[in-house]
Backbone as CSV, one residue per row, in Angstrom:
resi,resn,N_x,N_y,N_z,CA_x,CA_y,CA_z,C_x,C_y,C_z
1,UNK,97.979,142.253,140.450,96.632,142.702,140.093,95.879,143.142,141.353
2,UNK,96.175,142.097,142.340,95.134,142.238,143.690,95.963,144.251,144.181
3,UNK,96.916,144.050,144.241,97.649,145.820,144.780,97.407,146.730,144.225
4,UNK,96.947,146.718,142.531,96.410,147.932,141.700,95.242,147.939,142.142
5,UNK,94.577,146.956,142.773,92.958,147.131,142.959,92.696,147.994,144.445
6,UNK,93.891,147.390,145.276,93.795,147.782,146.741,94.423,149.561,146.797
7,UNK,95.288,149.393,146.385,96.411,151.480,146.138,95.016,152.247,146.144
8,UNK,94.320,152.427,145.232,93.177,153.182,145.069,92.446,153.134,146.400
9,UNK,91.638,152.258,146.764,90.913,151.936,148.145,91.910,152.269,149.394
10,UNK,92.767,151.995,149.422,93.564,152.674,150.901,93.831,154.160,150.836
11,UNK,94.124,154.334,149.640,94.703,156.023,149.377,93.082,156.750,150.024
12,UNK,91.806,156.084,149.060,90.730,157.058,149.671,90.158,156.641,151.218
13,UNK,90.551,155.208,151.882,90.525,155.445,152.902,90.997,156.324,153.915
14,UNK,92.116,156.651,153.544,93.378,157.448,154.212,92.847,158.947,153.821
15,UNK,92.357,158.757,152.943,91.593,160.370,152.980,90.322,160.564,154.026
16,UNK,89.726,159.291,154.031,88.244,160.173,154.718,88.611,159.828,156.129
17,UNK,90.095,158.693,156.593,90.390,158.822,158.083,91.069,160.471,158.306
18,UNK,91.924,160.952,157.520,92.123,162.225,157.166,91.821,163.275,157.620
19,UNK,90.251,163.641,156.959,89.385,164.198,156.780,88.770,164.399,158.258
20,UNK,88.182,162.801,158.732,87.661,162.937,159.872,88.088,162.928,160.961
21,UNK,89.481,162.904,161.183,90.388,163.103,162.142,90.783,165.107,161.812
22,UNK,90.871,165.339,160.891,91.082,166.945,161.026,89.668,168.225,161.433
23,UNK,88.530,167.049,161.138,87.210,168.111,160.809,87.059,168.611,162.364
24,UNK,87.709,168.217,163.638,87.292,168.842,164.607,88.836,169.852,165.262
25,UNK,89.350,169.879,164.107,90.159,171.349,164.103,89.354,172.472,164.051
26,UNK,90.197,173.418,164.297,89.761,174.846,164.365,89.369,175.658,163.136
27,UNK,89.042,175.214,162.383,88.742,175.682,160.571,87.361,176.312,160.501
28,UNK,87.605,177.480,159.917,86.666,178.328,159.654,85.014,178.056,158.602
29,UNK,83.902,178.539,158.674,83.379,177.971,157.418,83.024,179.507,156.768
30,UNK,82.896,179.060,155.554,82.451,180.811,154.719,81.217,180.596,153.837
31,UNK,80.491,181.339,153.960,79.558,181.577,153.121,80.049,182.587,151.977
32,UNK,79.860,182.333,150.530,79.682,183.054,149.473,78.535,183.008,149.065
33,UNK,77.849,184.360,149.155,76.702,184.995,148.654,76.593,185.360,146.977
34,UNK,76.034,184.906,146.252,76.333,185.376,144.475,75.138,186.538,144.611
35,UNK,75.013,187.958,144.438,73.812,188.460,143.778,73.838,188.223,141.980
36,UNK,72.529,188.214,141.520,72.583,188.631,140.174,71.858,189.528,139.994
37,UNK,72.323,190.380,138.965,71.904,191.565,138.850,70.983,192.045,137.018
38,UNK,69.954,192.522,136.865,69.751,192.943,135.507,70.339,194.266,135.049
39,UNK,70.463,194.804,136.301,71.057,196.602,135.722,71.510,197.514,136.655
40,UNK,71.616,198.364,136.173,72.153,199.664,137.254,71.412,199.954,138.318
41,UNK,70.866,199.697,137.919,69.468,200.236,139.396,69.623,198.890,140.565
42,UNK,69.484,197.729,140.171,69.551,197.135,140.960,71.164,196.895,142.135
43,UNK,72.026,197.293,140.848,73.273,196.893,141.418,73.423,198.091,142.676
44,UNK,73.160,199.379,142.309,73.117,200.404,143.335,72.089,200.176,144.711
45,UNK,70.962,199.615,144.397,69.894,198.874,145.782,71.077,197.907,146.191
46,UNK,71.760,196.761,146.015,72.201,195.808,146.533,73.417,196.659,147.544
47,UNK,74.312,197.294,146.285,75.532,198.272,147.424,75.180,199.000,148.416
48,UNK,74.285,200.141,147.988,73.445,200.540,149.531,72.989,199.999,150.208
49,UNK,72.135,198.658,149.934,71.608,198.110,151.503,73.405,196.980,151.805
50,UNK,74.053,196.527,151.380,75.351,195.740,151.746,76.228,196.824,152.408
51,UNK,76.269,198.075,151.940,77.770,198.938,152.404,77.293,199.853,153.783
52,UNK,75.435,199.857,153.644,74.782,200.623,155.239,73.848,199.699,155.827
53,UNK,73.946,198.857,155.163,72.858,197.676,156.578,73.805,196.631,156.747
54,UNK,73.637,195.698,155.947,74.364,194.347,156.043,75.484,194.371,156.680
55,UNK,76.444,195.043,155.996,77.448,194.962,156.734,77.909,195.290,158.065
56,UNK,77.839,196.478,158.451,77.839,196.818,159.328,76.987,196.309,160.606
57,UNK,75.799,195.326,160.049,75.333,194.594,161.436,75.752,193.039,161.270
58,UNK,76.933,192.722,160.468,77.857,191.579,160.463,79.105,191.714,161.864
59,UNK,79.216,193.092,161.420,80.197,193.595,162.244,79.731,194.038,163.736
60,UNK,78.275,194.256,164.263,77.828,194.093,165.107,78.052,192.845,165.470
61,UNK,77.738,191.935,165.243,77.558,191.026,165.405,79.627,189.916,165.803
62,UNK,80.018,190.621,165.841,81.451,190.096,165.946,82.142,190.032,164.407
63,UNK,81.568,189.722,163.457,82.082,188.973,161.792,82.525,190.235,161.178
64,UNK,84.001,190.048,161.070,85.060,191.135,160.515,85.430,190.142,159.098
65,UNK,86.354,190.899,158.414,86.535,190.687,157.432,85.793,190.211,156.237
66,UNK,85.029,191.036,155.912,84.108,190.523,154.710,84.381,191.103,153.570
67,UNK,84.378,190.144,152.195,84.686,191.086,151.209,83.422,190.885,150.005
68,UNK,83.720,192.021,149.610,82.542,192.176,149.054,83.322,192.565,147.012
69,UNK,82.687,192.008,145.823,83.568,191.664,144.765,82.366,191.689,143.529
70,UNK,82.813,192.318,142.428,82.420,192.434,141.448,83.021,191.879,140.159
71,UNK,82.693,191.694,139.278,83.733,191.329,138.023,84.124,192.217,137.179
72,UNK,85.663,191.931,136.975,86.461,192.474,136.127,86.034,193.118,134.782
73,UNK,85.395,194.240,134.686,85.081,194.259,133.415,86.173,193.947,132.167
74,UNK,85.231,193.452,130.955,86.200,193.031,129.902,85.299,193.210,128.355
75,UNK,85.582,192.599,127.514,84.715,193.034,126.209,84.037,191.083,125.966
76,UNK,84.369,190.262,127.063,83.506,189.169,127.106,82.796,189.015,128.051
77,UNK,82.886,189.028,129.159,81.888,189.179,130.413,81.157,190.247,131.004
78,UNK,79.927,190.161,131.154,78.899,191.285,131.859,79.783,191.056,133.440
79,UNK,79.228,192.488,133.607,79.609,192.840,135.229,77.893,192.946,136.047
80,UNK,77.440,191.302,135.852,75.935,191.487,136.013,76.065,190.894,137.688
81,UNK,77.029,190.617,138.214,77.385,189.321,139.617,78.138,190.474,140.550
82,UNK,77.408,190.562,141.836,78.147,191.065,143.113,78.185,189.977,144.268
83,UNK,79.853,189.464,144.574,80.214,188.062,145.547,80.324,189.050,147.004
84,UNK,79.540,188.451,147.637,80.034,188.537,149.534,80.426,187.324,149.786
85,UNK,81.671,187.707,150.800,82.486,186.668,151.775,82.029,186.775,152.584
86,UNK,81.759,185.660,153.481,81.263,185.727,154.999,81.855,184.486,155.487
87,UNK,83.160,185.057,156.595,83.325,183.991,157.191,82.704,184.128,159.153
88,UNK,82.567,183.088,158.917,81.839,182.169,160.466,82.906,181.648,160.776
89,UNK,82.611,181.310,162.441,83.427,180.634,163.326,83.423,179.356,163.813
90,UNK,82.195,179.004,163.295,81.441,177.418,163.510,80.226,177.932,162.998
91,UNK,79.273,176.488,162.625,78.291,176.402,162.128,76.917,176.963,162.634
92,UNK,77.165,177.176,164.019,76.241,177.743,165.064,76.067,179.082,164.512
93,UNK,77.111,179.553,164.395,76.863,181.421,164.157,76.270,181.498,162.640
94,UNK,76.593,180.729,161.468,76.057,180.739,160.308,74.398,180.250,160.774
95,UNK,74.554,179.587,161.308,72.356,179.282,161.442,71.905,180.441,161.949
96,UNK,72.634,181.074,162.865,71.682,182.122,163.743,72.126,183.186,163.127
97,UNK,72.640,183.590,161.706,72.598,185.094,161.064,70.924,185.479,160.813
98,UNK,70.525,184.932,160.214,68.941,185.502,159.756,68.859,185.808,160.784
99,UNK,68.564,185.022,161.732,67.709,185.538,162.689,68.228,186.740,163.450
100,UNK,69.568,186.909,163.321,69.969,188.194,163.972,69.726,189.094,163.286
101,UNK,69.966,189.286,162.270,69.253,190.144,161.094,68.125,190.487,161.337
102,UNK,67.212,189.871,161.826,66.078,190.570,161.626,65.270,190.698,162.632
103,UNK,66.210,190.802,164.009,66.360,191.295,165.589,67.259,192.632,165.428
104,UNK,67.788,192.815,164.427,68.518,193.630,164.544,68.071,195.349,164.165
105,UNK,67.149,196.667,164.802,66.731,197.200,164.052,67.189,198.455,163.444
106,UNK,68.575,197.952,163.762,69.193,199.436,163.160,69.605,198.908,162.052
107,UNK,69.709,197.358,161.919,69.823,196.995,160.117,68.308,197.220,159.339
108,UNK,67.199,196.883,159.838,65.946,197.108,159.200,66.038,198.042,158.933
109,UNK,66.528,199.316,159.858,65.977,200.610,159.267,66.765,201.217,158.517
110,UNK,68.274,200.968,158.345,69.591,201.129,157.663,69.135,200.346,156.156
111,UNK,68.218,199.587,155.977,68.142,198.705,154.798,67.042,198.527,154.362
112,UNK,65.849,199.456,154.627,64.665,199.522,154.574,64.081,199.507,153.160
113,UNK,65.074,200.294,152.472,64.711,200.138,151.121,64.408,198.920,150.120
114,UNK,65.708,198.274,150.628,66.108,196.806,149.994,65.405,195.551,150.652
115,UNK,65.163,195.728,151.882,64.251,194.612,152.599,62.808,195.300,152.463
116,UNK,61.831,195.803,151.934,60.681,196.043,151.471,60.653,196.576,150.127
117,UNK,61.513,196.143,149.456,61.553,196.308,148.078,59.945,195.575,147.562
118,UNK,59.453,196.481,146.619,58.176,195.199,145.665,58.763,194.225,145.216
119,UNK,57.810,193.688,144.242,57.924,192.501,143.551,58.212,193.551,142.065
120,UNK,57.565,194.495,141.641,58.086,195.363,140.862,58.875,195.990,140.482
121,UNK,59.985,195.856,141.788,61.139,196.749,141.691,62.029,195.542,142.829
122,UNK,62.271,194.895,142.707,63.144,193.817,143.025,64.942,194.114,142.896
123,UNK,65.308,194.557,144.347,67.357,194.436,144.477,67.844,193.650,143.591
124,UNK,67.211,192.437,143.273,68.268,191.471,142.234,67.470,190.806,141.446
125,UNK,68.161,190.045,140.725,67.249,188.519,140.470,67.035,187.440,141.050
126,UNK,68.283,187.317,141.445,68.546,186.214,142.394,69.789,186.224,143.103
127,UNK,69.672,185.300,144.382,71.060,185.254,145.115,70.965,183.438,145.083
128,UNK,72.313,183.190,145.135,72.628,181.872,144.962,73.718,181.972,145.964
129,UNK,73.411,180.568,147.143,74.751,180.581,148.018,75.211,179.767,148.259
130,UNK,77.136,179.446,148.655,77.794,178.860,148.880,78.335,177.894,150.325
131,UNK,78.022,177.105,151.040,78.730,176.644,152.540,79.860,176.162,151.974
132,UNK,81.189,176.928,152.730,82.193,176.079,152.597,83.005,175.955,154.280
133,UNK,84.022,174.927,154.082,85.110,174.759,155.229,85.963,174.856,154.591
134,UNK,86.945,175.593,155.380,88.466,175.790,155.094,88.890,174.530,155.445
135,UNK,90.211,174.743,154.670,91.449,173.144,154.433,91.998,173.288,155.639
136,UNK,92.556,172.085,155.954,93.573,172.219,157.238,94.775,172.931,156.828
137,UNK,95.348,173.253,155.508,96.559,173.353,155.570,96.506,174.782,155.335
138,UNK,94.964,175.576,155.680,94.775,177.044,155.707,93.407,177.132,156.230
139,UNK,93.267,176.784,157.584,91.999,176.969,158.456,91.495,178.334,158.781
140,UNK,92.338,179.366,158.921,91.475,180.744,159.025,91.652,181.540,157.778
141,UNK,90.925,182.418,157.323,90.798,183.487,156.122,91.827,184.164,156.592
142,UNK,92.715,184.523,155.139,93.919,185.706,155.574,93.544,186.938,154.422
143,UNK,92.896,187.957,155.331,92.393,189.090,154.596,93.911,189.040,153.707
144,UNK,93.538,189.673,152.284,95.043,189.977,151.570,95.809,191.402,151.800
145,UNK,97.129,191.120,151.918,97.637,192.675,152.076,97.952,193.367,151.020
146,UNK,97.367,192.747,149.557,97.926,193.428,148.500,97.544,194.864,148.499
147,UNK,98.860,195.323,147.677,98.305,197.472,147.678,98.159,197.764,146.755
148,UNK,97.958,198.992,146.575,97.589,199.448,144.940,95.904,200.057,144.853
149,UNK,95.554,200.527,143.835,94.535,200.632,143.186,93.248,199.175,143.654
150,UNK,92.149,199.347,143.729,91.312,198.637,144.166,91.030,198.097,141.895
151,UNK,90.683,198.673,141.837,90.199,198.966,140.141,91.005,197.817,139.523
152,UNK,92.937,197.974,139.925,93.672,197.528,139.212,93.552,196.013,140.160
153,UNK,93.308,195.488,141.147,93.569,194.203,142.041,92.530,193.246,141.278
154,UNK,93.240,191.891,141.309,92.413,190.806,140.729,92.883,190.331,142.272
155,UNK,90.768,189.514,141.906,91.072,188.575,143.246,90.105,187.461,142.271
156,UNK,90.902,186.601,142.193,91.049,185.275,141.278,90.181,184.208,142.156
157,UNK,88.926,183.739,141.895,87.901,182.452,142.675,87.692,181.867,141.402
158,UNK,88.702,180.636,142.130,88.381,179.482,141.655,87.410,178.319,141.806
159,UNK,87.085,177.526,141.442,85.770,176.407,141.443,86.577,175.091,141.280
160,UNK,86.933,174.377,141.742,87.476,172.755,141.122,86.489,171.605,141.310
161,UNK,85.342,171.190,140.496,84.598,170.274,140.139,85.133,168.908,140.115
162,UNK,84.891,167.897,140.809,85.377,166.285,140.439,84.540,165.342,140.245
163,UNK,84.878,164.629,139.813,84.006,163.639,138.478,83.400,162.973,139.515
164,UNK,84.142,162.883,140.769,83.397,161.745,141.198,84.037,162.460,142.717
165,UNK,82.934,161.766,143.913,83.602,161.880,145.111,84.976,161.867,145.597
166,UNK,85.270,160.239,145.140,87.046,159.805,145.069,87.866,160.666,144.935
167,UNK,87.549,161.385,143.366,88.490,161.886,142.656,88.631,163.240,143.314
168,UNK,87.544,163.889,143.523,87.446,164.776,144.702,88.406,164.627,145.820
169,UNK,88.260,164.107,146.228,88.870,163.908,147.542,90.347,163.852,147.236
170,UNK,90.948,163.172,146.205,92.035,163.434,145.453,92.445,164.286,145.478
171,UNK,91.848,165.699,145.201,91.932,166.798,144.750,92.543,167.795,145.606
172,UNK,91.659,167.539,146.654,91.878,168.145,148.344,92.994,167.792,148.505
173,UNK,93.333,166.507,148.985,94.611,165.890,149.035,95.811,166.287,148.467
174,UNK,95.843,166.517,147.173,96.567,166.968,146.219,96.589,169.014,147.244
175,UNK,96.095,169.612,147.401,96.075,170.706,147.642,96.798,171.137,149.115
176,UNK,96.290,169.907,150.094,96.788,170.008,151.705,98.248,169.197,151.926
177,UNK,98.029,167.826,151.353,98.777,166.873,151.607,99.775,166.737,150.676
178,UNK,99.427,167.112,149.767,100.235,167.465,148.406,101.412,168.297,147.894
179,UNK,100.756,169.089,148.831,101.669,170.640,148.727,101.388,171.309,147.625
180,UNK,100.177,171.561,147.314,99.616,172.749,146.498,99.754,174.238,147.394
181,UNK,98.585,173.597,148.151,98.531,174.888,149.437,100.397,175.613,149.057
182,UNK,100.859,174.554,149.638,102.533,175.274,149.905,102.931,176.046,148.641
183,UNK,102.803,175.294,147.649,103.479,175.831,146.728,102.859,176.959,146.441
184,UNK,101.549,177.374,146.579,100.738,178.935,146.016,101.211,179.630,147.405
185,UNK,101.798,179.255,148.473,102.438,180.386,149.468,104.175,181.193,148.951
186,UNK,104.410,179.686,148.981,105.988,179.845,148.459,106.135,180.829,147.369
187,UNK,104.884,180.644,145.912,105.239,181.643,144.816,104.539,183.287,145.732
188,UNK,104.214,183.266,146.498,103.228,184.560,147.026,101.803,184.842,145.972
189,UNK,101.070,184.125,145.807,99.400,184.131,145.476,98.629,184.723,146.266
190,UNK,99.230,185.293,147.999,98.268,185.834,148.567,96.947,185.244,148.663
191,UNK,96.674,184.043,149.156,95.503,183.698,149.440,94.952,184.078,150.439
192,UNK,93.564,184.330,149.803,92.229,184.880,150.884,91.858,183.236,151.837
193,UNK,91.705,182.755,151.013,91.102,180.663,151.719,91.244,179.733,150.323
194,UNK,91.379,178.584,151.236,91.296,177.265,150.155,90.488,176.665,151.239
195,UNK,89.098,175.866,150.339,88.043,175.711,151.048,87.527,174.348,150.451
196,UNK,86.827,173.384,151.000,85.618,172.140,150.436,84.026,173.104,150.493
197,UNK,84.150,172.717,149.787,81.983,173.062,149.062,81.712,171.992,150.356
198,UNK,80.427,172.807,151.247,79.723,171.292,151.831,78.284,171.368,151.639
199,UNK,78.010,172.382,150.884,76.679,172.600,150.247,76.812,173.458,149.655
200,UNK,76.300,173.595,147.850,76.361,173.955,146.671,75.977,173.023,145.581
201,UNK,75.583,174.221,144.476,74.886,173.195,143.268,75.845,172.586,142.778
202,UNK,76.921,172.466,143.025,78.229,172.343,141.682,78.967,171.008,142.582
203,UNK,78.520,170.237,143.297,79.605,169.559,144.241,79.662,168.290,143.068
204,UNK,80.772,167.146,143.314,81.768,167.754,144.691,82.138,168.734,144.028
205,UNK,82.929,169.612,145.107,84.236,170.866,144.653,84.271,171.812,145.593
206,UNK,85.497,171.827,145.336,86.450,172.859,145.960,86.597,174.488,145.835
207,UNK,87.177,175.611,146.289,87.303,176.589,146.017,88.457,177.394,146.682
208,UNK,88.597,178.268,145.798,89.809,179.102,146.710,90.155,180.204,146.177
209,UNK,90.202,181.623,146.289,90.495,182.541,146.134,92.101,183.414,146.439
210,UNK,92.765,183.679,145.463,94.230,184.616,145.437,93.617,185.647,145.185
211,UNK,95.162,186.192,145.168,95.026,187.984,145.167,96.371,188.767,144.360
212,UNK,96.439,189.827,143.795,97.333,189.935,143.117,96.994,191.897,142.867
213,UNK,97.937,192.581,142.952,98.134,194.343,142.818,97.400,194.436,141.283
214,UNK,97.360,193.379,140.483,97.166,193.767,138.919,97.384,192.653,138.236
215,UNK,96.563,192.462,136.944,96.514,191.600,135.750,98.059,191.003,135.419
216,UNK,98.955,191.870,135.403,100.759,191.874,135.287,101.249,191.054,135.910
217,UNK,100.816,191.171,136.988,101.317,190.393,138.549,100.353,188.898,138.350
218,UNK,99.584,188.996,138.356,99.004,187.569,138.359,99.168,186.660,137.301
219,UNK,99.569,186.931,135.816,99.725,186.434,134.900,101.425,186.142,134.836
220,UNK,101.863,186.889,135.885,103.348,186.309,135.942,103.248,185.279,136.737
221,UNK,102.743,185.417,137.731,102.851,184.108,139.105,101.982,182.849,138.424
222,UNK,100.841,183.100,137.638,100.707,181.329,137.182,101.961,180.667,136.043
223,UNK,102.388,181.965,135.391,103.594,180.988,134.711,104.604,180.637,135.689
224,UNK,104.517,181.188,136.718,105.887,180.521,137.590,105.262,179.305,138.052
225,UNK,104.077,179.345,138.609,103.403,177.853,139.249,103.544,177.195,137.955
226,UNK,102.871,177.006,136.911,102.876,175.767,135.477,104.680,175.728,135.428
227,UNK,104.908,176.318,135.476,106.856,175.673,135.545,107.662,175.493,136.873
228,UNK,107.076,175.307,138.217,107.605,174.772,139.327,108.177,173.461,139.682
229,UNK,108.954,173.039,139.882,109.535,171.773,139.365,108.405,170.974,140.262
230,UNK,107.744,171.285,141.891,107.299,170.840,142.540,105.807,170.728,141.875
231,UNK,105.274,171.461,141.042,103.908,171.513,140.414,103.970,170.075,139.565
232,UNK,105.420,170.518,138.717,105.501,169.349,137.865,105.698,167.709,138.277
233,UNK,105.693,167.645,139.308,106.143,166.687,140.143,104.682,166.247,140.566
234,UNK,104.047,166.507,141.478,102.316,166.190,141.504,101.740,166.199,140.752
235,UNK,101.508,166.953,139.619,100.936,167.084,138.831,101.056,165.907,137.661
236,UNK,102.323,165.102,137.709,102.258,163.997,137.014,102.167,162.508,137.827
237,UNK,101.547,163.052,139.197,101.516,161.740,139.825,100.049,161.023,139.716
238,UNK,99.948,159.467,139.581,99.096,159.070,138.753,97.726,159.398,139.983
239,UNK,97.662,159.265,141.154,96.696,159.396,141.898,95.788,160.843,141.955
240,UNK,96.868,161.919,141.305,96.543,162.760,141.031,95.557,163.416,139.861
241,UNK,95.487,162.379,138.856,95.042,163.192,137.520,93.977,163.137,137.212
242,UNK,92.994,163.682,136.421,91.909,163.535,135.957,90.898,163.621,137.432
243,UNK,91.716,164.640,138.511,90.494,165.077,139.473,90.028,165.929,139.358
244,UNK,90.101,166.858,138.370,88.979,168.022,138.007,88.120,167.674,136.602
245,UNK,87.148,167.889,136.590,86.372,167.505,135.323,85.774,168.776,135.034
246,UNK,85.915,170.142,135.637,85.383,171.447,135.678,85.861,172.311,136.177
247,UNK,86.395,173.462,136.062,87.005,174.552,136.509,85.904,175.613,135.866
248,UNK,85.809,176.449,137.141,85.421,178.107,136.629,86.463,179.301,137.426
249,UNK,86.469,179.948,136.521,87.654,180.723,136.795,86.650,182.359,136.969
250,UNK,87.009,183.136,138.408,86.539,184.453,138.320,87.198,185.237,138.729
251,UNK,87.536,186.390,137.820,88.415,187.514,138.094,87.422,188.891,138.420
252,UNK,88.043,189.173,140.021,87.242,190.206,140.625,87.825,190.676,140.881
253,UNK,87.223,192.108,141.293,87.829,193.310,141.976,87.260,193.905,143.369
254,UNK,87.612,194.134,144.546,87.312,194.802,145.851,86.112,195.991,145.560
255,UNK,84.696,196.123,146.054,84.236,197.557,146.217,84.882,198.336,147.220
256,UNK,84.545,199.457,146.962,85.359,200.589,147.937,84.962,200.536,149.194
257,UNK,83.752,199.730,149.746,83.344,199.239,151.275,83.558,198.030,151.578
258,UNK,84.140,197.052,150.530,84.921,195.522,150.939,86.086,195.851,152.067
259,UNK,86.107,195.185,153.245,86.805,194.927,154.045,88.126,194.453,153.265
260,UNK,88.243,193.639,151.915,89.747,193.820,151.542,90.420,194.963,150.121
């Protein structure tokens, strides 16, 4: 009785010695930017000031690889959401973006429209944003090399919600230590990052984004992961289960000025 009580308590000790023995690795952090959008008009203010201001004074600024993502149209979901990636190098350079931004005046005047927008004519509705850190067992962003059609590419962001801190942490575990990470390399998922939320409305949770040429291609590679003998193998281990209590699933596509 006393060892079923203790397994649990060492396993999550062993996570947050883990944790805090890896956090002064070299791991990237990313900001995801959500716009929301009511309509056409706005979505065209957001791309023009993102594809001739924003970006390009990211890229002043040293910060390459940014992608920029819309949703998949379908006959159930609005295409009302435009996602920016922004990865940072440490936490230092994420505090001091505003302020470079708005030292910066060839972005003011490149974006003039959208940064003195009224209250009448408002770029969005709202932006909602993400802090994350990359996993150890994938510390820098790997732009994807998939080819093809931009139109036809799914880039798949995931959300993994846990019931509880613990179980959270489970989760991670399950992904680095686990050999999740491995196994979505081994099938080729093309991952962009696998990341911890360290501020967001939705915590705990996780995130991580694949990539795939087309709908064809990606709907083949999760039936190969749900039948991997190695999936099936973690996936029935008891420390493992019942660590997601929420998944959101988003299927996007690259704009034609996304860095991927």
């Amino acid at each position: 009785m006393k060892n079923k009580i203790l397994m649990p308590f060492l396993f999550l000790l062993t996570l947050v010695v883990t944790s805090t023995f890896s956090y002064g690795q070299d791991k990237e952090f990313y900001q995801l930017k959500t716009y929301t959008l009511k309509n056409g008009d706005q979505e065209k203010m957001v791309d023009a000031y993102l594809e001739n201001a924003y970006i390009p004074a990211l890229k002043r600024m040293g910060i390459e690889n940014v992608g920029v993502f819309k949703v998949r149209p379908n006959n159930f979901t609005l295409s009302d959401k435009i996602y920016v990636l922004i990865p940072f190098k440490s936490l230092t350079a994420f505090e001091q973006l505003e302020s470079k931004l708005a030292a910066d005046k060839t972005h003011l005047a490149a974006g003039a429209d959208y940064i003195n927008a009224t209250h009448t004519n408002t770029p969005y509705e709202r932006i909602s944003s993400v802090l994350l850190r990359a996993f150890p067992d994938m510390p820098k962003m790997k732009p994807t090399d998939v080819e093809g059609s931009r139109a036809d590419r799914v880039y798949e962001l995931r959300s993994y919600e846990g019931p509880t801190e613990a179980m959270y942490h489970r989760k991670v575990n399950m992904f680095n230590e686990g050999g999740e990470v491995k196994l979505f390399n081994d099938l080729g998922f093309n991952a962009v990052f696998y990341a911890e939320v360290i501020s967001g409305d939705h915590m705990p949770n996780l995130m991580y984004m694949t990539t795939f040429p087309n709908m064809e291609k990606r709907d083949a590679l999760w039936k190969d992961f749900g039948s991997a003998p190695k999936w099936k193998e973690i996936s029935s281990m008891d420390i493992y289960k019942n660590t997601v209590s929420h998944a959101d699933i988003n299927l996007l596509y690259p704009t034609e000025y996304s860095d991927y």
